[in-house]
C-alpha positions as CSV (number, residue, x, y, z in Angstrom):
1,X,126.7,124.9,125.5
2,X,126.3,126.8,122.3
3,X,124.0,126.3,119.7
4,X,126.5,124.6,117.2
5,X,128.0,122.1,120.1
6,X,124.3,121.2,120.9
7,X,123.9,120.0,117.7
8,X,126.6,117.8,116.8
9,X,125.8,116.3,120.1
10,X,121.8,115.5,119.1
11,X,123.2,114.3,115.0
12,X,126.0,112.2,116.5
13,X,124.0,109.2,116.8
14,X,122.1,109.6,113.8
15,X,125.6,109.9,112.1
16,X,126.6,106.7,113.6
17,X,123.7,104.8,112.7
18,X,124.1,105.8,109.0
19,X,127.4,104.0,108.8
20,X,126.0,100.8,110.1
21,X,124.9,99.3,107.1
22,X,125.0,96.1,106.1
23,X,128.2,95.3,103.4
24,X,127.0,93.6,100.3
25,X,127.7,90.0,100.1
26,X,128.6,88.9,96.8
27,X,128.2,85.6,94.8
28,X,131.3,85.5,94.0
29,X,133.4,85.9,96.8
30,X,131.0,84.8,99.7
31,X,128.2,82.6,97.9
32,X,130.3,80.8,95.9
33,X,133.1,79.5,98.0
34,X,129.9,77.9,100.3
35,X,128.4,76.3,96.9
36,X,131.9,74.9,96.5
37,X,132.6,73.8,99.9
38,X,129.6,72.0,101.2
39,X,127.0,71.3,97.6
40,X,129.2,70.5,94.6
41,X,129.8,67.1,95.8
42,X,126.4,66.4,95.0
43,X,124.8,69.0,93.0
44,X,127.9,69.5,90.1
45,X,128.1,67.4,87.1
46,X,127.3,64.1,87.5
47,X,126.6,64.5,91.3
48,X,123.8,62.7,92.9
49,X,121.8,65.4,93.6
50,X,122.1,66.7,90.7
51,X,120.7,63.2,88.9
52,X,117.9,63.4,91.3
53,X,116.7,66.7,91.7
54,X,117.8,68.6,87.8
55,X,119.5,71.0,90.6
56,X,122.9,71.8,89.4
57,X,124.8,74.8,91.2
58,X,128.3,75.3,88.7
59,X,127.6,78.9,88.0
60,X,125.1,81.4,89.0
61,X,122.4,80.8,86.1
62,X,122.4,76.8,87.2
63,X,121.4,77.7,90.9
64,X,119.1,80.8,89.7
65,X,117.4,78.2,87.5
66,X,117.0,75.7,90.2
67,X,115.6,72.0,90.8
68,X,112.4,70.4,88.3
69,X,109.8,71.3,91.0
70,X,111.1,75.0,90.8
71,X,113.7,77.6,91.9
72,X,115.7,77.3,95.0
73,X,116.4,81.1,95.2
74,X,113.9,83.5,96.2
75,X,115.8,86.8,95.5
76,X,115.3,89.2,98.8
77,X,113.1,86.6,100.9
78,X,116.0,84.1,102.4
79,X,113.3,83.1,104.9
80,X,111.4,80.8,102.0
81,X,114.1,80.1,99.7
82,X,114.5,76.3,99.8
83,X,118.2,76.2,99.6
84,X,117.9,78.3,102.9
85,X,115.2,76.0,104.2
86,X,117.2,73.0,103.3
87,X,120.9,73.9,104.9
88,X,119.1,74.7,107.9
89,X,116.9,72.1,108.0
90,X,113.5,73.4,108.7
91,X,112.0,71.7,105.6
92,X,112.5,68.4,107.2
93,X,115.4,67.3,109.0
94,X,116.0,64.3,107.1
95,X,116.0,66.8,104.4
96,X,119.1,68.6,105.6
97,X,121.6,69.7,103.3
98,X,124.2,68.6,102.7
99,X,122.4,65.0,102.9
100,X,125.4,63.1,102.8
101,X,128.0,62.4,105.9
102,X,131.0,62.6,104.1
103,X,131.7,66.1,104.1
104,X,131.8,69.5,106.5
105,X,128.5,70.6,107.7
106,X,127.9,74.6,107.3
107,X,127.8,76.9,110.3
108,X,124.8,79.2,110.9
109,X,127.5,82.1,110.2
110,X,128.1,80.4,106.7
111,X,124.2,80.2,106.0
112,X,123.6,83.5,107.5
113,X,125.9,85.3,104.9
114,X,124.3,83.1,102.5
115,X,120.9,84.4,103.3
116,X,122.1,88.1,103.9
117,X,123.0,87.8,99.8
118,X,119.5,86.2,99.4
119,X,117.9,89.6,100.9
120,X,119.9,91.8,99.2
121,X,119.0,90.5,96.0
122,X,121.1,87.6,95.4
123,X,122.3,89.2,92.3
124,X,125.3,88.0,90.4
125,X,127.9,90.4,91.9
């Protein structure tokens, strides 16, 4: 095999591997949809959660800003961001959000691409 053949054969899976990267999630298409779907029942104007908790999620600088007791966001560490903690329960499981029956429950799929945007940044994109 000639040099140039040898080559390409070692970089091919360094080549693949660079393409592999995670794709950006972004508030607005991915995050936001969620927000919409399983907390603005509760945490939008007027909502329950909201009343209780000062924790209102109708635009990005309402969720950055977060509850009384603090932020619920943790940009680039998902793994101790409350709103993660909550949806999946570790916090307590009585905890679990949402708290109410009356609507769908998230997947781990939904909160995963919730906490990929988290680790990325959770920037307003």
């Amino acid at each position: 095999m000639n040099k140039i053949a040898r080559t390409l054969v070692l970089l091919s899976p360094v080549v693949a591997l660079l393409g592999c990267g995670e794709r950006p999630v972004s508030y607005k298409a991915d995050v936001r949809p969620f927000l919409d779907k399983y907390c603005m029942r509760c945490h939008g104007e007027g909502g329950a959660g909201s009343k209780a908790s000062g924790l209102r999620m109708d635009d990005y600088d309402s969720l950055m800003k977060g509850t009384v007791h603090g932020p619920v966001i943790k940009p680039k560490d998902s793994f101790t961001s409350v709103l993660v903690m909550l949806a999946e329960g570790r916090a307590d499981p009585s905890l679990r959000m949402p708290h109410d029956a009356k609507g769908p429950v998230p997947t781990q799929a939904e909160i995963d691409k919730v906490k990929a945007w988290i680790d990325q940044g959770a920037e307003n994109n």
